[in-house]
mmCIF file of the N, C-alpha and C atoms, coordinates in Angstrom:
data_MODEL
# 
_entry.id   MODEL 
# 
loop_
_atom_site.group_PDB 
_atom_site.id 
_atom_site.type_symbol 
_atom_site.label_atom_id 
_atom_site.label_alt_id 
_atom_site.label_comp_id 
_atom_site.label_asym_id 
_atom_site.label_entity_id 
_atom_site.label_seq_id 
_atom_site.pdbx_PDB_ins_code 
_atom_site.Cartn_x 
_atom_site.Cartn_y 
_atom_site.Cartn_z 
_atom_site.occupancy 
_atom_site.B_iso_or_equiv 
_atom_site.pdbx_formal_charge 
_atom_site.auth_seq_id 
_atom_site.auth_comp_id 
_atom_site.auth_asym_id 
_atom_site.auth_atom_id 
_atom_site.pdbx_PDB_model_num 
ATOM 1   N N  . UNK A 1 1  ? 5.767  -23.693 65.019  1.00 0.00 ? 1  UNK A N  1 
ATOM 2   C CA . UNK A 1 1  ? 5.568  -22.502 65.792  1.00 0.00 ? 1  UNK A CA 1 
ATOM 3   C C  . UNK A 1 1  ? 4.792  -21.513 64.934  1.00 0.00 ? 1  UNK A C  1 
ATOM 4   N N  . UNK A 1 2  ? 3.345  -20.838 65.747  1.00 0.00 ? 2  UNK A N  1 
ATOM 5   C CA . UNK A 1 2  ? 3.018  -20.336 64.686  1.00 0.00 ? 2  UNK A CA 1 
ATOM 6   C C  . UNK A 1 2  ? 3.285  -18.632 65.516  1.00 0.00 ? 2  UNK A C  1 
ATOM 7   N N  . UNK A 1 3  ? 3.463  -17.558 64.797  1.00 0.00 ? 3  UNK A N  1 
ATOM 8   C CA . UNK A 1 3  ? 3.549  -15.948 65.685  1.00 0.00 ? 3  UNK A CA 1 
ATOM 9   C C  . UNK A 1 3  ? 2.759  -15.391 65.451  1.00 0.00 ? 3  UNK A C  1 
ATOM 10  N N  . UNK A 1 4  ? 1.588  -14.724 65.666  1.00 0.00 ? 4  UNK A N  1 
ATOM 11  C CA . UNK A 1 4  ? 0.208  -13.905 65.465  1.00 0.00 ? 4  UNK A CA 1 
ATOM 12  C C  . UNK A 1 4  ? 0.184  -12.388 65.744  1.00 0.00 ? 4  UNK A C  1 
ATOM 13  N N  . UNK A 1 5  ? 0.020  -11.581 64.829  1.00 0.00 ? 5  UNK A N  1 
ATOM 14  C CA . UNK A 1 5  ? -0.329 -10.209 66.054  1.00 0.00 ? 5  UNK A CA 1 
ATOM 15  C C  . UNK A 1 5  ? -1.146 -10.016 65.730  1.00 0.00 ? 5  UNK A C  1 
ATOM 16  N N  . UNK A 1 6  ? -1.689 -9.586  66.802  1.00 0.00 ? 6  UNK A N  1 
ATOM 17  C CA . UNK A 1 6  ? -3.172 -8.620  67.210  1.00 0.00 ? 6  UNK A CA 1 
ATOM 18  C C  . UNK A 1 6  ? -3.552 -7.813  66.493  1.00 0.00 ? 6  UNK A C  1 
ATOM 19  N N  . UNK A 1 7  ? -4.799 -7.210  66.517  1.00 0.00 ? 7  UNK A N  1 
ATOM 20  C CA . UNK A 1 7  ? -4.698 -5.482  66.052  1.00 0.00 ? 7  UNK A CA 1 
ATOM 21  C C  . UNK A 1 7  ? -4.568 -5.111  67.067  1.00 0.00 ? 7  UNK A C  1 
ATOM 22  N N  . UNK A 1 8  ? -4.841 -5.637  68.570  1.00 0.00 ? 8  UNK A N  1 
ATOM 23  C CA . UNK A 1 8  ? -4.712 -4.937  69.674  1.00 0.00 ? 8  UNK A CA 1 
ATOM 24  C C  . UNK A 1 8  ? -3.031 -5.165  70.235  1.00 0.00 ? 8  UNK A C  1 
ATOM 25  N N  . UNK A 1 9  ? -2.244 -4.531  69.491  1.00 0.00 ? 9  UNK A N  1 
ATOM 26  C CA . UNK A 1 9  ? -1.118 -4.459  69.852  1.00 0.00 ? 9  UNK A CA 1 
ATOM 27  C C  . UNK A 1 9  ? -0.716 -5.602  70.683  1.00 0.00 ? 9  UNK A C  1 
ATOM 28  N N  . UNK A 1 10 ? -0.911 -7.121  70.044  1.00 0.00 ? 10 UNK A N  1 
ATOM 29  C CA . UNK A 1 10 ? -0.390 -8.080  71.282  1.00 0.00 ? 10 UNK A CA 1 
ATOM 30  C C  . UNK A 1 10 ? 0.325  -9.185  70.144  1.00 0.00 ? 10 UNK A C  1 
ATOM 31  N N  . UNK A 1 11 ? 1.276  -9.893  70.553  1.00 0.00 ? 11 UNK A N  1 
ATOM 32  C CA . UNK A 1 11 ? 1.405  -10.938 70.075  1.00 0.00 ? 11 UNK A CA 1 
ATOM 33  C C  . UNK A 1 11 ? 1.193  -12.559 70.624  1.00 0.00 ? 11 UNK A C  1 
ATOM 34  N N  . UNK A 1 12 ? 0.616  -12.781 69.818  1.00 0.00 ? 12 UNK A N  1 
ATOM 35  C CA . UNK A 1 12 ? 0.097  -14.651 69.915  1.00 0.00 ? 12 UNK A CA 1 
ATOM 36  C C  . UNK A 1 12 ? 1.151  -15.805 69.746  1.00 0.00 ? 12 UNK A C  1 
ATOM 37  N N  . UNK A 1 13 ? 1.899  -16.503 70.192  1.00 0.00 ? 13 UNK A N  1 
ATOM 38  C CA . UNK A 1 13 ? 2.605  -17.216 69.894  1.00 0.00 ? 13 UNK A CA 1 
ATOM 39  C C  . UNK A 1 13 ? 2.563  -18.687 70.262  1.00 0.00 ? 13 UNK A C  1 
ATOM 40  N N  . UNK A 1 14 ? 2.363  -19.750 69.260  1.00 0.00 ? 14 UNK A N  1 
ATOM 41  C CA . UNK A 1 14 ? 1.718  -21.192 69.925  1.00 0.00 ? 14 UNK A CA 1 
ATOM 42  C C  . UNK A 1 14 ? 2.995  -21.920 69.480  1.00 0.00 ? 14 UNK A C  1 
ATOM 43  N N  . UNK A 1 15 ? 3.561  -22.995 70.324  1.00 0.00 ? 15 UNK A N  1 
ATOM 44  C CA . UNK A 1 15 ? 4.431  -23.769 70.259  1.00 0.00 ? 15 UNK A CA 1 
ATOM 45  C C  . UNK A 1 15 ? 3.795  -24.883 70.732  1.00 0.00 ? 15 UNK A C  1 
ATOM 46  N N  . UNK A 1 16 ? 4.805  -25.974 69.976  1.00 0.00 ? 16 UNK A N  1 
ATOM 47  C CA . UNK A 1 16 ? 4.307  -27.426 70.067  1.00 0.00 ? 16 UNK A CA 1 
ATOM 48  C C  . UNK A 1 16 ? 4.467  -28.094 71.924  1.00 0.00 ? 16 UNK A C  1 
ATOM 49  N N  . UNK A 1 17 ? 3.314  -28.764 72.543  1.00 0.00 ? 17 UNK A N  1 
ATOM 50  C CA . UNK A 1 17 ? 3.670  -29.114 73.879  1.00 0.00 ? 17 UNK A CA 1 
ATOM 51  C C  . UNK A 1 17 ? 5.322  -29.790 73.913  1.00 0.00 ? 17 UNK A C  1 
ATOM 52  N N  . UNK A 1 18 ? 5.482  -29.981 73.041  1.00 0.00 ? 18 UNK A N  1 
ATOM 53  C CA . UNK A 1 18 ? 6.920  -30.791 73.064  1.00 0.00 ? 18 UNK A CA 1 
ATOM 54  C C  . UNK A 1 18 ? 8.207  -29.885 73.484  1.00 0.00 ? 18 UNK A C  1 
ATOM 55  N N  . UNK A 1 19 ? 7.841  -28.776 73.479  1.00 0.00 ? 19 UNK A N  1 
ATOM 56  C CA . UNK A 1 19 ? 8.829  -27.873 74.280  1.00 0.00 ? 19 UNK A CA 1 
ATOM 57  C C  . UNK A 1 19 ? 9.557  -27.862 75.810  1.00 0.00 ? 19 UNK A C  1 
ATOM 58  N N  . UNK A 1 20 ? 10.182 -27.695 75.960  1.00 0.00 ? 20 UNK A N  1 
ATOM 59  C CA . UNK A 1 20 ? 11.294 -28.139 76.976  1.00 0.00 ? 20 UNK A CA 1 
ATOM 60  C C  . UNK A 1 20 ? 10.383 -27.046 78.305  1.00 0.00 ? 20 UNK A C  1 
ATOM 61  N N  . UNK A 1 21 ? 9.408  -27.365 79.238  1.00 0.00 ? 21 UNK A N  1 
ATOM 62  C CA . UNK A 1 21 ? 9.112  -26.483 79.484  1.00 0.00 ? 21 UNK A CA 1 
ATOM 63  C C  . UNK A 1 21 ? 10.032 -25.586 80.383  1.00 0.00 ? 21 UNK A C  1 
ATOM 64  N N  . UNK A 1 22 ? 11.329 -25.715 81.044  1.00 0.00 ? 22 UNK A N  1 
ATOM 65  C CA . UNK A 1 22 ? 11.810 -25.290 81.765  1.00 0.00 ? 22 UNK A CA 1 
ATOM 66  C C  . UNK A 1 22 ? 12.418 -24.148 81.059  1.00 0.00 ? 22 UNK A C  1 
ATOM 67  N N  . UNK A 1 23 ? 13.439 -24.274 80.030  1.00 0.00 ? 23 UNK A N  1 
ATOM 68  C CA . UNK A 1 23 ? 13.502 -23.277 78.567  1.00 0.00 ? 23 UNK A CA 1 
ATOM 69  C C  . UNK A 1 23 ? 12.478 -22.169 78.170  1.00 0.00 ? 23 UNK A C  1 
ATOM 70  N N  . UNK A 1 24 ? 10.893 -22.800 78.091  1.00 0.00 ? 24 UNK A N  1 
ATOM 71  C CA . UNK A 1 24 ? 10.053 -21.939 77.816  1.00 0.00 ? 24 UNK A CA 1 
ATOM 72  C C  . UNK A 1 24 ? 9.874  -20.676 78.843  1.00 0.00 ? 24 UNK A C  1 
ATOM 73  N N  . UNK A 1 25 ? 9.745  -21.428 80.069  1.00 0.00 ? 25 UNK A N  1 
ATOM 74  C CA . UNK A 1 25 ? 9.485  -20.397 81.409  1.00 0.00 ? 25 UNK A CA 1 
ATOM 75  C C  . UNK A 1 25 ? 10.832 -19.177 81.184  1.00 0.00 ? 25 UNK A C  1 
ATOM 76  N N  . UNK A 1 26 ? 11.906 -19.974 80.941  1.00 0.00 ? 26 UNK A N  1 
ATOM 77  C CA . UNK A 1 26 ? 12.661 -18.526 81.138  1.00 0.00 ? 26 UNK A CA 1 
ATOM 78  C C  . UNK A 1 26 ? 12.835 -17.503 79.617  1.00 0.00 ? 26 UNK A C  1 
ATOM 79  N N  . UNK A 1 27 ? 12.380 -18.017 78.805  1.00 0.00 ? 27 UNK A N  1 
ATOM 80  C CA . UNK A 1 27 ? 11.907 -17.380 77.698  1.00 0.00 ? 27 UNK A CA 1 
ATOM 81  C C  . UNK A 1 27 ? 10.882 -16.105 77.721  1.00 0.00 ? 27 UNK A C  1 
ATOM 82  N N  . UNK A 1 28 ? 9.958  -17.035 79.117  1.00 0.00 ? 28 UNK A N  1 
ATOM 83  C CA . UNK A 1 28 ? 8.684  -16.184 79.511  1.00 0.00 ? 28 UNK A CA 1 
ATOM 84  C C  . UNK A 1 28 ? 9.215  -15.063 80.433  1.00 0.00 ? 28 UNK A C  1 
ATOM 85  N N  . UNK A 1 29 ? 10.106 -15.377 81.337  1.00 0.00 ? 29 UNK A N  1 
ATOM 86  C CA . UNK A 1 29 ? 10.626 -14.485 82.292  1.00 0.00 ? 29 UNK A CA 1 
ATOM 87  C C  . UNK A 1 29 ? 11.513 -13.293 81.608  1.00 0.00 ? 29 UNK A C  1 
ATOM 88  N N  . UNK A 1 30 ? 11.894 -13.686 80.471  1.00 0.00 ? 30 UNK A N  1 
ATOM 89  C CA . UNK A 1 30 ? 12.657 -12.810 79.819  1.00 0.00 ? 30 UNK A CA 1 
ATOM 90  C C  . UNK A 1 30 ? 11.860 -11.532 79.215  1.00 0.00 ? 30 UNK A C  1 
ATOM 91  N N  . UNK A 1 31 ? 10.899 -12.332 78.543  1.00 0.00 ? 31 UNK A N  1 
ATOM 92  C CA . UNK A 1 31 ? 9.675  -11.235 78.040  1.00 0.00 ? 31 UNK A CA 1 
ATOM 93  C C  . UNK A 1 31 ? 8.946  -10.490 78.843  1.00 0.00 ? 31 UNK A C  1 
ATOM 94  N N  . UNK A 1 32 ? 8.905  -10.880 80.168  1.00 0.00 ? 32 UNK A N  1 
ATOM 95  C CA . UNK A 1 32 ? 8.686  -9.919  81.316  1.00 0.00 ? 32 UNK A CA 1 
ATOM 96  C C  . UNK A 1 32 ? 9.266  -9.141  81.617  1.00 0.00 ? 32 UNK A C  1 
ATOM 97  N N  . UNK A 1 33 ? 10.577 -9.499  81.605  1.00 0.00 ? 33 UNK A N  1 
ATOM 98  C CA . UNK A 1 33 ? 11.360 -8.305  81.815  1.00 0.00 ? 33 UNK A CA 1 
ATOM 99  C C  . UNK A 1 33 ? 11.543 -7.238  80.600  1.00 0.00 ? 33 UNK A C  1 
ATOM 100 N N  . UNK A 1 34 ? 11.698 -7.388  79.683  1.00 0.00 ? 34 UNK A N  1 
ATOM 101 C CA . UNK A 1 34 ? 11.451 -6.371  78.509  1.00 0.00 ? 34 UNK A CA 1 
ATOM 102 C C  . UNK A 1 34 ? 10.391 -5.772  78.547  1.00 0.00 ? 34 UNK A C  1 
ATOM 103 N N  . UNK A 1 35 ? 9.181  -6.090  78.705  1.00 0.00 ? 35 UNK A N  1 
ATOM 104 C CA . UNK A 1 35 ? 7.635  -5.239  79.148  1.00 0.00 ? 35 UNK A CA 1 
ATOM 105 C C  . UNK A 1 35 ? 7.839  -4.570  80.215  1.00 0.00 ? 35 UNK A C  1 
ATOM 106 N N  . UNK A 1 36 ? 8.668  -5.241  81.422  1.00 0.00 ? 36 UNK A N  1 
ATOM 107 C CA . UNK A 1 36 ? 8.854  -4.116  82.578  1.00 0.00 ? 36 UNK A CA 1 
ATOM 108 C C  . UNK A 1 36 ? 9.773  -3.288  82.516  1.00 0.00 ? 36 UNK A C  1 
ATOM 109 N N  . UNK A 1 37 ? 10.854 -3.447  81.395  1.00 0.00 ? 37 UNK A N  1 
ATOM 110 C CA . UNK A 1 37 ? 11.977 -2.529  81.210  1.00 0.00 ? 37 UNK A CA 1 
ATOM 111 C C  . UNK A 1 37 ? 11.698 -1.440  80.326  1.00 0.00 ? 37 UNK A C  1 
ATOM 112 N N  . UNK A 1 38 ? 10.666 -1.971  79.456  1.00 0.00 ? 38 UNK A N  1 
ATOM 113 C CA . UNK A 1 38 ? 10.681 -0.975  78.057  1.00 0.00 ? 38 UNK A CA 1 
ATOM 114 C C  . UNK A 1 38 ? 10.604 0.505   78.335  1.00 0.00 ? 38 UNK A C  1 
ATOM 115 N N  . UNK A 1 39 ? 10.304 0.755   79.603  1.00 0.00 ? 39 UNK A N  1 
ATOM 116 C CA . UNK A 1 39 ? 10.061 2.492   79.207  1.00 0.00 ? 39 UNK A CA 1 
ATOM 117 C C  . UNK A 1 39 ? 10.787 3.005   80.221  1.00 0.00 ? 39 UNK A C  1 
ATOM 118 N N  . UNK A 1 40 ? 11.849 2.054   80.581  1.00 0.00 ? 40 UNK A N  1 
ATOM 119 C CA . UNK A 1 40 ? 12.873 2.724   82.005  1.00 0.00 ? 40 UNK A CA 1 
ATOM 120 C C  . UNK A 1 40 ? 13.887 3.751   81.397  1.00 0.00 ? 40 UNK A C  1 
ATOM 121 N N  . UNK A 1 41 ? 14.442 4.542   82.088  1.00 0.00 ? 41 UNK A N  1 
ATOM 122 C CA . UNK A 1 41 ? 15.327 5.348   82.038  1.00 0.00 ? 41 UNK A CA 1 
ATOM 123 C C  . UNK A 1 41 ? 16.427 5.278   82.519  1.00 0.00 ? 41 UNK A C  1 
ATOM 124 N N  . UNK A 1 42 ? 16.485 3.961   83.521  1.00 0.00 ? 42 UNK A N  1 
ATOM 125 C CA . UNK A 1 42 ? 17.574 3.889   84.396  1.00 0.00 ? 42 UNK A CA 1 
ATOM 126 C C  . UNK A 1 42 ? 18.817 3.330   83.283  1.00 0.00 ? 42 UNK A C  1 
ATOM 127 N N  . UNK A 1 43 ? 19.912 3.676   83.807  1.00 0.00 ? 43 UNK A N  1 
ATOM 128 C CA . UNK A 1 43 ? 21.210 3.368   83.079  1.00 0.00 ? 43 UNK A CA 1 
ATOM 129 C C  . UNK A 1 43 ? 21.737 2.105   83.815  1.00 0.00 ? 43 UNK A C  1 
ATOM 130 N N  . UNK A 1 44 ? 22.564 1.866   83.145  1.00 0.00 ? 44 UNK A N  1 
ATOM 131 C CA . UNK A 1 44 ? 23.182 0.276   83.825  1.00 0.00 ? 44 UNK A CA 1 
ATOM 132 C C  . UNK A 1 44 ? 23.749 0.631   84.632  1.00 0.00 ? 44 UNK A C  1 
ATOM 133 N N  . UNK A 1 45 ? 24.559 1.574   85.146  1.00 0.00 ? 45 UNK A N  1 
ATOM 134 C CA . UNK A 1 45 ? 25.533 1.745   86.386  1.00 0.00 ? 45 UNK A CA 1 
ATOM 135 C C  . UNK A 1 45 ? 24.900 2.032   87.563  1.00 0.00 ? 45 UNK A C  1 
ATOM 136 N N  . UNK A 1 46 ? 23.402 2.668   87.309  1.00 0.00 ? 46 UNK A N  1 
ATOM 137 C CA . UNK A 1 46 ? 22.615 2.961   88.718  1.00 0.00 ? 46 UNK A CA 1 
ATOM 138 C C  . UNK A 1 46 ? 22.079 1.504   88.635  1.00 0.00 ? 46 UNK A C  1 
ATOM 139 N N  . UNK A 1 47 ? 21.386 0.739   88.231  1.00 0.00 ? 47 UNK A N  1 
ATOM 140 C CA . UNK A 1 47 ? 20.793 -0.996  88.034  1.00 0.00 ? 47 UNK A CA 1 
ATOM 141 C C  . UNK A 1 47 ? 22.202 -1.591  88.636  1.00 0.00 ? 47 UNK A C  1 
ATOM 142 N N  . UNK A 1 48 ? 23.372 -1.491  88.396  1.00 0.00 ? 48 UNK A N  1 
ATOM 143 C CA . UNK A 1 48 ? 24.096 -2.017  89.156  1.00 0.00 ? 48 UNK A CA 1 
ATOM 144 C C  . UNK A 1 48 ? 24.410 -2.044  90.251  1.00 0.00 ? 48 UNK A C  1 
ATOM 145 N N  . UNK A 1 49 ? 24.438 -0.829  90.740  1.00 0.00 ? 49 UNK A N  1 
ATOM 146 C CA . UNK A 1 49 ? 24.881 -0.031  92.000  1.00 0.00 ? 49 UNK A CA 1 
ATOM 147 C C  . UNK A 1 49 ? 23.985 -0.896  92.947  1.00 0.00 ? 49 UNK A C  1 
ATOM 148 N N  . UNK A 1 50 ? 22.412 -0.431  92.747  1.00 0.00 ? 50 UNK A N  1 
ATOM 149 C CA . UNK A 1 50 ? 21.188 -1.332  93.800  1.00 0.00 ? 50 UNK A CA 1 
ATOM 150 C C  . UNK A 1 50 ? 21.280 -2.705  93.548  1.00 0.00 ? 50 UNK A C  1 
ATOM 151 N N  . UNK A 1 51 ? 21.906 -3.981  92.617  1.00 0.00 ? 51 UNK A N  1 
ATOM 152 C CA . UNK A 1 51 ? 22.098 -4.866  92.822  1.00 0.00 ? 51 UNK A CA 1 
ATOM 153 C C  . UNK A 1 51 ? 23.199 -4.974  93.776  1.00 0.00 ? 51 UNK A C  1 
ATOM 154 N N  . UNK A 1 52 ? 23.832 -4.018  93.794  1.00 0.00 ? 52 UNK A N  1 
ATOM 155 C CA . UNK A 1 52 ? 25.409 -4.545  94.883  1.00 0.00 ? 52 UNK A CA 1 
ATOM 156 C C  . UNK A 1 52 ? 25.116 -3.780  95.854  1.00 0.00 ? 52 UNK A C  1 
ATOM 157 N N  . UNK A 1 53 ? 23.814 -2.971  96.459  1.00 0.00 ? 53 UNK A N  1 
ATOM 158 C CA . UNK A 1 53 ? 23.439 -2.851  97.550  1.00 0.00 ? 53 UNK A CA 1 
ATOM 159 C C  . UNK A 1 53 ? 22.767 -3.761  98.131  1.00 0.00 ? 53 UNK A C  1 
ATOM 160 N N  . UNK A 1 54 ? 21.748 -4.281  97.463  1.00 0.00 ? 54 UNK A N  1 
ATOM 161 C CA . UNK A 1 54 ? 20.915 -5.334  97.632  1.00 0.00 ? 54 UNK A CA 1 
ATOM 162 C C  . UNK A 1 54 ? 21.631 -6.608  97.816  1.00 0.00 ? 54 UNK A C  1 
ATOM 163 N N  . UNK A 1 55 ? 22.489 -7.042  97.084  1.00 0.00 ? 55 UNK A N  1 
ATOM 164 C CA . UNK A 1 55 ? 23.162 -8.334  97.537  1.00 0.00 ? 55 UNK A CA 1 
ATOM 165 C C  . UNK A 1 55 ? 23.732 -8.109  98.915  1.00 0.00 ? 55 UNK A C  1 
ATOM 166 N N  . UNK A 1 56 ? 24.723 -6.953  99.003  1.00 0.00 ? 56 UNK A N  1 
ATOM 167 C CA . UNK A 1 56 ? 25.549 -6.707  100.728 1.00 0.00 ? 56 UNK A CA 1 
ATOM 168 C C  . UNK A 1 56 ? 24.135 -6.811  101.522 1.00 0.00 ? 56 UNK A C  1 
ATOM 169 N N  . UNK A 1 57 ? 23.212 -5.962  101.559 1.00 0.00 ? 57 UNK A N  1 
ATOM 170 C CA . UNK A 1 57 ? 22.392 -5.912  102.851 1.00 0.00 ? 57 UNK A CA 1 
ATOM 171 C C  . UNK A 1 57 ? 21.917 -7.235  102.948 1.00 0.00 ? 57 UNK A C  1 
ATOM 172 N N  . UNK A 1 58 ? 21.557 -8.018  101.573 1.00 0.00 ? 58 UNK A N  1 
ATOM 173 C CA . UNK A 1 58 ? 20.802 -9.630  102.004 1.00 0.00 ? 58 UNK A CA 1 
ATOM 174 C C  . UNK A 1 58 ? 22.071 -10.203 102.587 1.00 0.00 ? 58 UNK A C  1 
ATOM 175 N N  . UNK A 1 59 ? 23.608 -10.582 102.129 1.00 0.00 ? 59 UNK A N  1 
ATOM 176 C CA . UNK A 1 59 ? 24.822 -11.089 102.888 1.00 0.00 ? 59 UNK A CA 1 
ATOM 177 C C  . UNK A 1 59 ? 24.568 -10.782 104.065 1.00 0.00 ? 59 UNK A C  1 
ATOM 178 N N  . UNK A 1 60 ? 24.505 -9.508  104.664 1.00 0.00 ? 60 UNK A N  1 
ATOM 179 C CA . UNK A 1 60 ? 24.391 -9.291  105.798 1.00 0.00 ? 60 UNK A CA 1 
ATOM 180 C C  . UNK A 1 60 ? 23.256 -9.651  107.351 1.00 0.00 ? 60 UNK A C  1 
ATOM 181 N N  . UNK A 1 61 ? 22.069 -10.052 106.298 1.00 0.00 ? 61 UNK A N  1 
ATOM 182 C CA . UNK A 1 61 ? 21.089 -10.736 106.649 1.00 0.00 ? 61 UNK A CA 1 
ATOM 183 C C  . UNK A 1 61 ? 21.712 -11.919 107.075 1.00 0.00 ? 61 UNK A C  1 
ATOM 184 N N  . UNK A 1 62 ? 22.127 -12.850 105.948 1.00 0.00 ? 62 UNK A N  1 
ATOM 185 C CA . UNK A 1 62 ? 22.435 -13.774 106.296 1.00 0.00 ? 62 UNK A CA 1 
ATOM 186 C C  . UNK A 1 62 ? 23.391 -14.755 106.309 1.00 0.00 ? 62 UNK A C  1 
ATOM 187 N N  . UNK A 1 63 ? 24.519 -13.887 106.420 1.00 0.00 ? 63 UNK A N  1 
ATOM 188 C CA . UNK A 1 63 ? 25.830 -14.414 106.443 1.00 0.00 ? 63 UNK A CA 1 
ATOM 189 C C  . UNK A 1 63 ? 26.337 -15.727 107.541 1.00 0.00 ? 63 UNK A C  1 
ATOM 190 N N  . UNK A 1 64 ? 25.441 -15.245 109.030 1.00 0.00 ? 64 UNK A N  1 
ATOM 191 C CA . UNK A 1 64 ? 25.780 -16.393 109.746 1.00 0.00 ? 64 UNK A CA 1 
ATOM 192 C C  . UNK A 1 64 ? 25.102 -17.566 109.640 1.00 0.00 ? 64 UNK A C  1 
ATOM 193 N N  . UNK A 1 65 ? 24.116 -17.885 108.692 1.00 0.00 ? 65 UNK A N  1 
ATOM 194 C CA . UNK A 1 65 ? 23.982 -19.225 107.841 1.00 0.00 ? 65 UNK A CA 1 
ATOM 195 C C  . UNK A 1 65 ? 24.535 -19.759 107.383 1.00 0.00 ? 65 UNK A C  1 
ATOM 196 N N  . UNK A 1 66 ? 25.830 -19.042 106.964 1.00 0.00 ? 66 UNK A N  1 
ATOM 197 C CA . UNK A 1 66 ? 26.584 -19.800 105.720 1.00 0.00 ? 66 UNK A CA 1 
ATOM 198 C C  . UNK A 1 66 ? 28.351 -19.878 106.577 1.00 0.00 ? 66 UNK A C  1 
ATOM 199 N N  . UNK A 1 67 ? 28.366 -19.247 107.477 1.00 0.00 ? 67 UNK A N  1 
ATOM 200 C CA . UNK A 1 67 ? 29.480 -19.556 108.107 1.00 0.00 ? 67 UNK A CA 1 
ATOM 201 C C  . UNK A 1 67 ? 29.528 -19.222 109.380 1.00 0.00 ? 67 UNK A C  1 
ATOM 202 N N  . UNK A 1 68 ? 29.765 -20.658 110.073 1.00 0.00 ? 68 UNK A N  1 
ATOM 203 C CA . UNK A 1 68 ? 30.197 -21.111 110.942 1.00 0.00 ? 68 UNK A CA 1 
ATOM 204 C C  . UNK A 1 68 ? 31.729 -21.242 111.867 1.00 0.00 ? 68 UNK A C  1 
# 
C-alpha cells in the first residue's frame, strides 16, 4: 500500500488489486461520509431524531408489504 499527498491538499492511495473489493467500497463510503460530515454542526441527537423520523414515515410507506 503506497499513501501520497498532494500539494493540492489531496491524498493518493494505491492498493494491491488483491483487495477484497467489497471491504474497499465501504472503506470508500466511509471516506465520503467524513468529506460530507467534516464541516457539519449538527449534533448527534438532532442526526438521530431525522433518522427516527425518516425510518417511521418510510414504515409507514410501507408497512403493508411486510404484513399481511
Amino acid at each position: 500500500m503506497i499513501i501520497d499527498r498532494t500539494n493540492n491538499k489531496q491524498i493518493t492511495i494505491t492498493v494491491s488489486s488483491s483487495i477484497d473489493s467489497f471491504g474497499l467500497q465501504r472503506l470508500i463510503d466511509y471516506i465520503k461520509y467524513l468529506e460530507a460530515t467534516t464541516k457539519s454542526k449538527a449534533k448527534q441527537k438532532d442526526i438521530d431524531e431525522l433518522a427516527d423520523e425518516m425510518n417511521a414515515d418510510w414504515w409507514a410507506k410501507n408497512k403493508k408489504k411486510f404484513l399481511k
